[in-house]
VOPAGU-2260 file (C-alpha; in pm, 1 decimal, decimal comma):
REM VOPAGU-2260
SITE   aa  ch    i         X         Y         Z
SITE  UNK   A    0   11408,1   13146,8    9823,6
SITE  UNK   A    1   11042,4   13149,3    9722,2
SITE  UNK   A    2   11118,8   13235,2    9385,3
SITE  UNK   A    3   11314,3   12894,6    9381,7
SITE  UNK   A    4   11070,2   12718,5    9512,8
SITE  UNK   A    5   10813,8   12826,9    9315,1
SITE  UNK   A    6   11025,3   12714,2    8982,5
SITE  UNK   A    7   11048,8   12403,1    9152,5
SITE  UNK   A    8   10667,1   12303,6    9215,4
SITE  UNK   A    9   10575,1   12462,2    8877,4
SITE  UNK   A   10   10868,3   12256,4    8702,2
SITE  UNK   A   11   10846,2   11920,8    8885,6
SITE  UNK   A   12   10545,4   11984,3    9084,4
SITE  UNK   A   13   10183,3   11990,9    8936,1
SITE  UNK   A   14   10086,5   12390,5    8922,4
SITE  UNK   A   15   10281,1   12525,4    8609,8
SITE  UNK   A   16    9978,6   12782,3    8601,5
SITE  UNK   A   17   10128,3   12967,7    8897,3
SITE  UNK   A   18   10422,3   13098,2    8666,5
SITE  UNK   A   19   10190,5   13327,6    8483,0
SITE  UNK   A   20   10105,1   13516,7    8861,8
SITE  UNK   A   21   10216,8   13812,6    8990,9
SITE  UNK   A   22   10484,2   13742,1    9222,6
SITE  UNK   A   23   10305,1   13921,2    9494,6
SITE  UNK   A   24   10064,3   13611,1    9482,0
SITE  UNK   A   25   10295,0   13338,5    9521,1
SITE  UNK   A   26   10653,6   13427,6    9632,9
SITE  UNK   A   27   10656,1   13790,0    9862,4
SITE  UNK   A   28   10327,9   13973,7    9987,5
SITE  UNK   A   29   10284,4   14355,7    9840,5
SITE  UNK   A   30   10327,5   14467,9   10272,5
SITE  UNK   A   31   10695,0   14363,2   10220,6
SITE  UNK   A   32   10781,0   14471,4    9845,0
SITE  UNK   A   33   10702,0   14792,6   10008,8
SITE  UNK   A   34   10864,0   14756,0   10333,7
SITE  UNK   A   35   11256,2   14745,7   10246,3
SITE  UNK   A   36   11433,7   15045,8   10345,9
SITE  UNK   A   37   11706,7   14952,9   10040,8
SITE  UNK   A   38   11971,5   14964,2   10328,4
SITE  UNK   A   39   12139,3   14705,7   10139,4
SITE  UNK   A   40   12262,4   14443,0   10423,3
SITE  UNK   A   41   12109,5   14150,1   10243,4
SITE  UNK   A   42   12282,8   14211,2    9938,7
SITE  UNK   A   43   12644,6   14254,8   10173,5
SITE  UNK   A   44   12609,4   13973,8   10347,4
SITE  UNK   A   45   12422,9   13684,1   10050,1
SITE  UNK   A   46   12711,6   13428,3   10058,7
SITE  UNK   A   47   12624,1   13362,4    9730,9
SITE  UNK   A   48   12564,2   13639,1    9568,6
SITE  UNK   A   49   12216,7   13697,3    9549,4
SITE  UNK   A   50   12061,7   14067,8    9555,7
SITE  UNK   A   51   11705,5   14043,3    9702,5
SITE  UNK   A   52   11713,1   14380,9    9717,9
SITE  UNK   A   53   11785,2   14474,6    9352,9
SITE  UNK   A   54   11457,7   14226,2    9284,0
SITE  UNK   A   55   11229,1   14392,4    9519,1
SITE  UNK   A   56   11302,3   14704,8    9325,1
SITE  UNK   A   57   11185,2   14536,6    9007,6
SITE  UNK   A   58   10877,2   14436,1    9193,1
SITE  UNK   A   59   10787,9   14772,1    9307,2
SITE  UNK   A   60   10842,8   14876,7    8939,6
SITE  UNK   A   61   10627,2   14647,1    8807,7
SITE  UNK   A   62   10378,6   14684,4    9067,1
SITE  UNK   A   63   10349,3   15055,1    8915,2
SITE  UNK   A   64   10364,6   14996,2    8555,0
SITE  UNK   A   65   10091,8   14746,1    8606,9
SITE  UNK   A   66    9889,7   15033,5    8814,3
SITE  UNK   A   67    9849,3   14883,5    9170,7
SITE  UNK   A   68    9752,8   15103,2    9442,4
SITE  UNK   A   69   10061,1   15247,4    9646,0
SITE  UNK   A   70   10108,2   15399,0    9980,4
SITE  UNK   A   71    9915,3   15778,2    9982,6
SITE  UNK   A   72   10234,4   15941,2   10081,4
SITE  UNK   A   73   10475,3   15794,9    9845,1
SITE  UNK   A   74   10224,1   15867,2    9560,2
SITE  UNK   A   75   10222,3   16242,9    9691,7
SITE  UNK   A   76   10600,3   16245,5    9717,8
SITE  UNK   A   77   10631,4   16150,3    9360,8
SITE  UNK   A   78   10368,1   16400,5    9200,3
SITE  UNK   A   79   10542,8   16667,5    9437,2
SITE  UNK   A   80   10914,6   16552,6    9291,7
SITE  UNK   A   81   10722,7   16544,7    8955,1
SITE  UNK   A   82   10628,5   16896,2    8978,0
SITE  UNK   A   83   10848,0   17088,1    9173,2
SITE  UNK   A   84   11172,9   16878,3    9196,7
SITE  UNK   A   85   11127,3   16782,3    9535,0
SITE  UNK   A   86   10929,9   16567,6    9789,7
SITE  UNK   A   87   10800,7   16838,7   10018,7
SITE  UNK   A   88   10549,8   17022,5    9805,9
SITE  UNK   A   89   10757,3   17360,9    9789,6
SITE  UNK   A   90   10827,1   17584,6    9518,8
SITE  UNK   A   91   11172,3   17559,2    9346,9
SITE  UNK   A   92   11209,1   17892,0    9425,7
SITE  UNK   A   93   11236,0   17838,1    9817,4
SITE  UNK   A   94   11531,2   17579,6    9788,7
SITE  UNK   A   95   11769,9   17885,4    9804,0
SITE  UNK   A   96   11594,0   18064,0   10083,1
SITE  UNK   A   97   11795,9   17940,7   10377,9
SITE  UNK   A   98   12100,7   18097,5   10180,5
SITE  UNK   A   99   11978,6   18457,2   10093,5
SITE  UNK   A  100   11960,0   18481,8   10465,3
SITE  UNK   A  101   12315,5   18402,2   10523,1
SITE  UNK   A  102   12552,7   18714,5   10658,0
SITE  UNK   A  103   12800,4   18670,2   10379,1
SITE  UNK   A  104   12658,1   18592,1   10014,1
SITE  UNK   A  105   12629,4   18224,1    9877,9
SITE  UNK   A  106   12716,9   18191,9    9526,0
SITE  UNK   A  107   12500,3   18094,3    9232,6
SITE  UNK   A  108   12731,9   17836,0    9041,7
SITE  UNK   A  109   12502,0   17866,9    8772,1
SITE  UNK   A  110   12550,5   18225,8    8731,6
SITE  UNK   A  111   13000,9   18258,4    8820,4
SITE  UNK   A  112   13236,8   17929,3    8851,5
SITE  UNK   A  113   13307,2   17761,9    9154,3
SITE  UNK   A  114   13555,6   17520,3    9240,9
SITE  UNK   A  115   13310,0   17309,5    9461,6
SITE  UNK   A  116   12937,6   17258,6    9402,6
SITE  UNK   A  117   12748,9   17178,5    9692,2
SITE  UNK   A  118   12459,4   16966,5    9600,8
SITE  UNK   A  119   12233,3   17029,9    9892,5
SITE  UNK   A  120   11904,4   16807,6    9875,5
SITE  UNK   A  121   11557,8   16832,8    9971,9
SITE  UNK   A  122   11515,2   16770,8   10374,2
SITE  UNK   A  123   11891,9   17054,5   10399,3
SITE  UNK   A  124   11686,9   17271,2   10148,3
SITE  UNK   A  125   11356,2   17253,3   10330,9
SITE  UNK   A  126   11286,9   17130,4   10662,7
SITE  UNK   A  127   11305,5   17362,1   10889,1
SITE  UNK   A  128   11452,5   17142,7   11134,0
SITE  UNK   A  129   11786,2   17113,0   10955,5
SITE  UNK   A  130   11840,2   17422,8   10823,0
SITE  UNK   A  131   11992,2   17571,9   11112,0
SITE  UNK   A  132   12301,0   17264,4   11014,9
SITE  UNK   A  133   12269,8   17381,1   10668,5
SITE  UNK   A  134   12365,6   17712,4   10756,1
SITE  UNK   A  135   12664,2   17619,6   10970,7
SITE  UNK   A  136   12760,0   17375,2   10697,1
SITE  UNK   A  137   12812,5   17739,0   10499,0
SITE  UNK   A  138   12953,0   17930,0   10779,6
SITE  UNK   A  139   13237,3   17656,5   10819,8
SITE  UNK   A  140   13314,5   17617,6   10440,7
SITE  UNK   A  141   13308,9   18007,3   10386,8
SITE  UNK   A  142   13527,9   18052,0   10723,3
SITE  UNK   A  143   13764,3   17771,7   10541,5
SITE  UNK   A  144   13796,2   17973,0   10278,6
SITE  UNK   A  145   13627,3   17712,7   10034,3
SITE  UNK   A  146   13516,7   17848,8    9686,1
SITE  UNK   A  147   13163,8   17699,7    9684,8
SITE  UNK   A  148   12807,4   17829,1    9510,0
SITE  UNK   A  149   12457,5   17602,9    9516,2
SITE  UNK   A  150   12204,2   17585,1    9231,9
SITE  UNK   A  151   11968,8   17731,9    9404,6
SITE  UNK   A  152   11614,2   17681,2    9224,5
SITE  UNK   A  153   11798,8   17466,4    8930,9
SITE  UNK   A  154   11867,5   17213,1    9183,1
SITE  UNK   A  155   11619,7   16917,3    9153,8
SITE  UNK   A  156   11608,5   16607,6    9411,4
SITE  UNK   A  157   11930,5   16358,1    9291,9
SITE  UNK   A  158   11629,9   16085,9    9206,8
SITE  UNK   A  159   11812,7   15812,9    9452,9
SITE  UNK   A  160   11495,0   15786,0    9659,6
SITE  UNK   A  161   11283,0   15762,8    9363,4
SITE  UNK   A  162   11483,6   15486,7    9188,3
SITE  UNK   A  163   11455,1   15281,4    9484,9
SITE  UNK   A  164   11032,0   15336,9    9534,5
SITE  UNK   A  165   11008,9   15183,9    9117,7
SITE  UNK   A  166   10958,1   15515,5    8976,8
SITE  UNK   A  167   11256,2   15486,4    8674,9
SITE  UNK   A  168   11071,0   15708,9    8437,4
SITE  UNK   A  169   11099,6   15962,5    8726,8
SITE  UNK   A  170   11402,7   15891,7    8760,1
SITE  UNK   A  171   11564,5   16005,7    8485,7
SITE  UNK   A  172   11329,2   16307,6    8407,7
SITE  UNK   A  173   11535,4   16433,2    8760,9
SITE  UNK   A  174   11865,4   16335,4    8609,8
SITE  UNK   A  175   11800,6   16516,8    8266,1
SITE  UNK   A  176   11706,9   16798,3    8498,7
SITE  UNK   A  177   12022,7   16825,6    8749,0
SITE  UNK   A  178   12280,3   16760,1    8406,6
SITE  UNK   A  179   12135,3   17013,6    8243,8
SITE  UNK   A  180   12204,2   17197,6    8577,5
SITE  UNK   A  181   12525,1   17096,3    8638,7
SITE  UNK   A  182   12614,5   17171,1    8225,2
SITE  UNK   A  183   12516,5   17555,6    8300,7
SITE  UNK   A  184   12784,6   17594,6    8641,1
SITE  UNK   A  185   13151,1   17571,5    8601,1
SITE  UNK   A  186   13325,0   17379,1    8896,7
SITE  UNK   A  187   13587,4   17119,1    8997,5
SITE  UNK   A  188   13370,0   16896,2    9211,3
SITE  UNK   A  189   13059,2   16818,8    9396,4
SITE  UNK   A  190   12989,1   16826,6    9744,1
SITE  UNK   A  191   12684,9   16732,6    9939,6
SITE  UNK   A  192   12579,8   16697,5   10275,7
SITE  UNK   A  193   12308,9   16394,6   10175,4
SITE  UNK   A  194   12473,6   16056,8   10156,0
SITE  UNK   A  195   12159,6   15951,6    9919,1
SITE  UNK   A  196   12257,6   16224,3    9654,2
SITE  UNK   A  197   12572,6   16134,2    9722,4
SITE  UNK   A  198   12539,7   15752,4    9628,3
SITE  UNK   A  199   12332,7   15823,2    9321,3
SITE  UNK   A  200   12546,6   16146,0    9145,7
SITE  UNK   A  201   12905,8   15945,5    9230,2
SITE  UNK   A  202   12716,6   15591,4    9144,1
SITE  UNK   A  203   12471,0   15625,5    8889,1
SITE  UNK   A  204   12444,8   15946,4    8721,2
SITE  UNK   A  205   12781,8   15817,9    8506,2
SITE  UNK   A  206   12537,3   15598,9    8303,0
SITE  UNK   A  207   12344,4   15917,4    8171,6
SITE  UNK   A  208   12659,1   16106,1    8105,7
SITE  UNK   A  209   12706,1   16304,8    8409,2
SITE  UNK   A  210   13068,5   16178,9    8535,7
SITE  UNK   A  211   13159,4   16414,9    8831,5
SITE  UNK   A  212   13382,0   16410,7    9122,6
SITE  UNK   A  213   13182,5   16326,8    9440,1
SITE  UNK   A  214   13272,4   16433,0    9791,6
SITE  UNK   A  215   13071,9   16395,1   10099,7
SITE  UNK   A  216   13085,0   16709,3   10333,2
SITE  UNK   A  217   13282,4   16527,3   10603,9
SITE  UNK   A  218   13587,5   16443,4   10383,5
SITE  UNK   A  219   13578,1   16817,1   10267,4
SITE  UNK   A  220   13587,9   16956,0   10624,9
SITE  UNK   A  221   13842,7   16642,7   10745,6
SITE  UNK   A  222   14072,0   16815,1   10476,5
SITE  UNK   A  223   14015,4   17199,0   10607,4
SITE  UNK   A  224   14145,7   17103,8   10898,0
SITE  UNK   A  225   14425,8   16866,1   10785,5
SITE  UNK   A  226   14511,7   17155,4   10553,7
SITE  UNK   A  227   14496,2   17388,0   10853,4
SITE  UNK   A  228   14191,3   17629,7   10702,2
SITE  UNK   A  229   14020,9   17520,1   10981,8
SITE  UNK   A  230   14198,9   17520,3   11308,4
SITE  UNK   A  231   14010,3   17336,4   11608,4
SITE  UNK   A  232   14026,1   17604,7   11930,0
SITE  UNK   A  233   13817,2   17460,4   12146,6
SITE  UNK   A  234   13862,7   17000,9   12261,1
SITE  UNK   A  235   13507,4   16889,6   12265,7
SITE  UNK   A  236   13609,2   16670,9   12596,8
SITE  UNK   A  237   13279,5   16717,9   12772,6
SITE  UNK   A  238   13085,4   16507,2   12542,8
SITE  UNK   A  239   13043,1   16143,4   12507,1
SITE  UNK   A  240   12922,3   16043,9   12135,6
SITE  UNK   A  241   12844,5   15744,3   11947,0
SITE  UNK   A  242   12807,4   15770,4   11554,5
SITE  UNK   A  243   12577,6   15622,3   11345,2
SITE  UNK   A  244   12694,2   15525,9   10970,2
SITE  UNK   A  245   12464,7   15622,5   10708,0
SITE  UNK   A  246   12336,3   15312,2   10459,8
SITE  UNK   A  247   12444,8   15521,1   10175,2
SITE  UNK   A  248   12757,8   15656,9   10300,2
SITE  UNK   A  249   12884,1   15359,4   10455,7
SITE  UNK   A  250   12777,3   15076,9   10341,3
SITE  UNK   A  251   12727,3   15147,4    9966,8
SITE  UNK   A  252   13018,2   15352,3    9934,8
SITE  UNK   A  253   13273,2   15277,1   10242,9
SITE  UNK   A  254   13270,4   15603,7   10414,6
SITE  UNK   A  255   13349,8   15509,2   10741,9
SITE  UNK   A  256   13737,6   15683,3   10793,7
SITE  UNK   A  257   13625,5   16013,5   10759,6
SITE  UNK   A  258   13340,3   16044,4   11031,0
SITE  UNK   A  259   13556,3   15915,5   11282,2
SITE  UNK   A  260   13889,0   16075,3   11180,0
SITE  UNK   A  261   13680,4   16377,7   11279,3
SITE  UNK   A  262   13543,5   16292,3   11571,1
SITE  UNK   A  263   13909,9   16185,1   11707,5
SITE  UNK   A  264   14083,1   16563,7   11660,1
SITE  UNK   A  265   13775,9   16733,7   11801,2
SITE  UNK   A  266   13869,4   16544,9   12113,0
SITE  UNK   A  267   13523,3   16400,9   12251,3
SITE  UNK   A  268   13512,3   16067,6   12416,5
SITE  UNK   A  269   13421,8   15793,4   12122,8
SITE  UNK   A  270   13194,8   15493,4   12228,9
SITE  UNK   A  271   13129,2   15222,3   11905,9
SITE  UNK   A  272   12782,0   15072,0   11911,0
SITE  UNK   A  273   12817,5   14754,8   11847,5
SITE  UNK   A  274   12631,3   14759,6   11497,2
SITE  UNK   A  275   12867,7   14963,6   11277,6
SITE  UNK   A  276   13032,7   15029,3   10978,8
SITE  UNK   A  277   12945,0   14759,8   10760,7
SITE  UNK   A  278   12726,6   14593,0   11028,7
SITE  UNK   A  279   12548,7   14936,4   11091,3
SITE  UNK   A  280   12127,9   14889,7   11151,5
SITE  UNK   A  281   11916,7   15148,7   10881,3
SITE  UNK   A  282   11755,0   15425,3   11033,0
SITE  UNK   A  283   11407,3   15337,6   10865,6
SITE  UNK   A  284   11385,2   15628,2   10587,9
SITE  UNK   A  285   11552,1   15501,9   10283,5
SITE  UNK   A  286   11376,0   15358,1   10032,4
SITE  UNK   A  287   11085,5   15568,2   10014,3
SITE  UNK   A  288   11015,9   15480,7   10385,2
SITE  UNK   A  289   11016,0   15841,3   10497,8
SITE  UNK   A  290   10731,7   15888,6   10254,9
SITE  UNK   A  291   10493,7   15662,2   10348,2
SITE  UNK   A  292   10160,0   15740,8   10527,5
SITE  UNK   A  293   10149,7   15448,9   10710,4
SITE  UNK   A  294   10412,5   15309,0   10935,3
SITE  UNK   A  295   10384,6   14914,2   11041,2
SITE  UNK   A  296   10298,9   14887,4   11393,5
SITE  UNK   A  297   10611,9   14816,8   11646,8
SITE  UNK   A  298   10941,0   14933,6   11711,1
SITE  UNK   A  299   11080,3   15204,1   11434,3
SITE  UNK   A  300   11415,3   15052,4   11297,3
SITE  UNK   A  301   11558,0   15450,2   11457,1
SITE  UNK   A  302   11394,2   15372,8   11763,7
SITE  UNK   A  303   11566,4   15041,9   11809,9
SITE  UNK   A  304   11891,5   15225,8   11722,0
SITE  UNK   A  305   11861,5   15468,0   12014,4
SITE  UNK   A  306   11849,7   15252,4   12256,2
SITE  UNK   A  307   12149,5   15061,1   12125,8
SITE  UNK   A  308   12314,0   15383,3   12169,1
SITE  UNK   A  309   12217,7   15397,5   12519,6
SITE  UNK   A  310   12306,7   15073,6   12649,4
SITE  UNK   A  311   12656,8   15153,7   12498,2
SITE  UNK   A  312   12717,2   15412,7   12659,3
SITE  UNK   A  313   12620,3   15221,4   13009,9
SITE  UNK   A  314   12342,5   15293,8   13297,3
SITE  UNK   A  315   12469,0   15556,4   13556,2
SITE  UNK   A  316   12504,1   15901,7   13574,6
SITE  UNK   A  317   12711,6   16065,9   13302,8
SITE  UNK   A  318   12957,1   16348,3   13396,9
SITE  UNK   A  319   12954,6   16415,3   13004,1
SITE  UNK   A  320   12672,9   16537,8   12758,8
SITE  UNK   A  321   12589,1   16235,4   12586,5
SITE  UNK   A  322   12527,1   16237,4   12181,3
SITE  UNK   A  323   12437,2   16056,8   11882,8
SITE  UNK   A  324   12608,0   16224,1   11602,0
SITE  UNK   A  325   12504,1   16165,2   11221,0
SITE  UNK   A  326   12605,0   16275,9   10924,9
SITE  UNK   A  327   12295,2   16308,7   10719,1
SITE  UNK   A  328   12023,0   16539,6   10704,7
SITE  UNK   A  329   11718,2   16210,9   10685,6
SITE  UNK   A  330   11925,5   16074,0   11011,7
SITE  UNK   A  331   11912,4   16444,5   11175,6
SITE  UNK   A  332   11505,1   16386,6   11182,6
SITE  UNK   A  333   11459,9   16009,3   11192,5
SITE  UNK   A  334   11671,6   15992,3   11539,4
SITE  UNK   A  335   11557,0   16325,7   11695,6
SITE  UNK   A  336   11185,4   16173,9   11681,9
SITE  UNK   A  337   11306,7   15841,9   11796,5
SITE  UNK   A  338   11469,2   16017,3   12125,2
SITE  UNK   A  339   11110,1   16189,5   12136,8
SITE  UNK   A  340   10882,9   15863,4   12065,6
SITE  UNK   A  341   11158,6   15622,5   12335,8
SITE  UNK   A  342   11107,8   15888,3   12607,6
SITE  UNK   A  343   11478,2   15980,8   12636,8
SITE  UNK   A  344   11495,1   16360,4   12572,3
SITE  UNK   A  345   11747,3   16476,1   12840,9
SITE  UNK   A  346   11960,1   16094,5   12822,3
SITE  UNK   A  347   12094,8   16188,1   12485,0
SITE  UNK   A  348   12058,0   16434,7   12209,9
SITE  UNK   A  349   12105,6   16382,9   11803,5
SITE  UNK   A  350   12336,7   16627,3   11625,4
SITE  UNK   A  351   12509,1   16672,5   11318,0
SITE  UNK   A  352   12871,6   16635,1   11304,0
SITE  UNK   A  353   12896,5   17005,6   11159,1
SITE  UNK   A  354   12743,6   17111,2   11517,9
SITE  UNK   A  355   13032,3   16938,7   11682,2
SITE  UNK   A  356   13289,6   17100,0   11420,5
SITE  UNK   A  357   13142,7   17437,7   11454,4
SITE  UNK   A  358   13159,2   17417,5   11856,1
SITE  UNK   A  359   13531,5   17309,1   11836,0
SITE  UNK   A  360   13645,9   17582,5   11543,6
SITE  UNK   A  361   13466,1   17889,6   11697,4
SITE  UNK   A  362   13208,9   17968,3   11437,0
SITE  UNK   A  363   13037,8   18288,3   11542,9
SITE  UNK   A  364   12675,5   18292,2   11468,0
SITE  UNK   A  365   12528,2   18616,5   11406,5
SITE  UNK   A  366   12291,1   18797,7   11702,5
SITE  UNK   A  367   12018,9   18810,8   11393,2
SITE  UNK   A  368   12085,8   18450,1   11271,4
SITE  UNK   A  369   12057,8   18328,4   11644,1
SITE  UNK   A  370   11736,9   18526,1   11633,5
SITE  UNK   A  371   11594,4   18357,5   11347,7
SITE  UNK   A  372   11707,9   18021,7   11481,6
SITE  UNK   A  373   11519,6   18083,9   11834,9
């Protein structure tokens, strides 16, 4: 709207000199180039087909082509993903870690073929604070007899986080990267538990030459149990959940069915928030937001969301646990600190749909992995 009214004063008007200034002068301040999550709601919902978030991104490539200062922590993310192929400073060589400490041996599908690939992603890979899902994420897919392998150290971050901070250059040195990956495995399709790897490899990698078949991890499990690999023992009566859909799962890409088709044969009791599917409110971490090193004062866009979650589920005493389950590793941290920051540890917990799955199939963990975990 700005931009149209800035053509309007500078065609009709008297200041045809402001067309030659940076658009962070005269139509959107650099605080909210840099601001946008790239949840893309504004682009859903532009009656007329406008994509203010597709011009943002423009802006915050220009804005680094032209050499303006950028948040501290985004520039460290990037010279991290520049160097090591991921955002959180760690050696390529740790990516794999989590799995060499597995019970049963994870496959390198660069080194035998597979029939799936899982692409597993940065936060999975590294943050200690999700790995313990990442490992039940194997345990189910091994106990459903799934022929998977990960690229261990020649996995490099799928770039969708980069694209969206300006950095195309980047970009594509991550692409060239993961193809060459992918061109030294044999498999049948990828996997991944990270809806933001997910949007970019199914989306965007086809315009470099990398054409694969994309699954998130919830339609591969949804079909190990509809297949009957996976058999659910145990209803998961006792808890009351809401789910939050993922940006890039749902919205981009229309994964809603799954999720919930899920959530219905492991038998908990299903509340809607009232933002979802299409109409679900970001979590706060996409488009670079996770990176930054400073956060805007006021309420976090995750903190907001918990207490949505809350006042679904109703005031009172609760008979039943009472969960917010996700489906992506970002959401897995972004939520647990919100319960932390709101003051609601012991109202309701964040988990990852493969901790519900696991609880209702009967994965045993290991004494030592339980160990580890502690």
């Amino acid at each position: 709207m700005n931009k149209r009214y800035l053509l309007k004063e500078a065609t009709f008007g008297s200041h045809p000199e402001k067309l030659l200034l940076p658009l962070t002068e005269t139509v959107i301040s650099p605080e909210a180039v840099w601001s946008c999550t790239t949840c893309y709601a504004c682009v859903r919902v532009c009656p007329v087909g406008n994509e203010p978030m597709a011009d943002i991104v423009d802006i915050r490539r220009r804005m680094l082509i032209d050499g303006y200062e950028i948040d501290s922590g985004v520039q460290n993310a990037l010279q991290s993903l520049a160097t090591n192929g991921n955002w959180m400073s760690k050696g390529k060589r740790l990516r794999g870690r989590w799995a060499k400490e597995m019970e049963f041996p994870v496959k390198n599908a660069t080194e035998e073929p597979v029939e799936h690939l899982w692409f597993v992603g940065d936060t999975a890979s590294f943050d200690e604070r999700v790995i313990p899902n990442t490992k039940m994420v194997a345990r189910l897919f091994n106990q459903g007899g799934l022929d998977f392998g990960i690229m261990y150290q020649n996995e490099s971050n799928s770039g969708n986080d980069v694209r969206r901070v300006g950095e195309e250059g980047l970009f594509e040195q991550l692409v060239e990267q993961n193809i060459a990956a992918f061109g030294k495995a044999q498999f049948k399709q990828i996997v991944t538990t990270d809806p933001h790897s997910f949007n970019t490899l199914k989306n965007e990698y086809p315009q470099f030459g990398g054409t694969f078949e994309v699954k998130h991890y919830t339609v591969t499990l949804l079909k190990l149990i509809e297949e009957g690999k996976l058999t659910i023992k145990n209803k998961l009566s006792n808890y009351k959940v809401t789910f939050y859909d993922p940006c890039y799962l749902g919205r981009y890409n229309g994964g809603f069915t799954a999720p919930r088709k899920l959530l219905e044969l492991l038998g908990v009791e299903f509340v809607e928030m009232p933002r979802n599917c299409e109409n679900s409110f970001c979590c706060g971490a996409g488009g670079g937001q996770i990176w930054m090193g400073k956060v805007a004062p006021g309420e976090r866009p995750a903190e907001n969301r918990i207490k949505e979650a809350l006042t679904t589920f109703g005031e009172g005493a609760n008979a039943k646990t009472q969960l917010f389950i996700v489906t992506c590793p970002k959401d897995m941290v972004m939520y647990s600190d919100a319960v932390k920051t709101t003051g609601n540890e012991g109202k309701i917990e964040v988990r990852d749909i493969i901790q519900l799955v696991a609880e209702a199939v009967g994965v045993e963990i290991p004494l030592e992995a339980e160990a580890v975990a502690a």
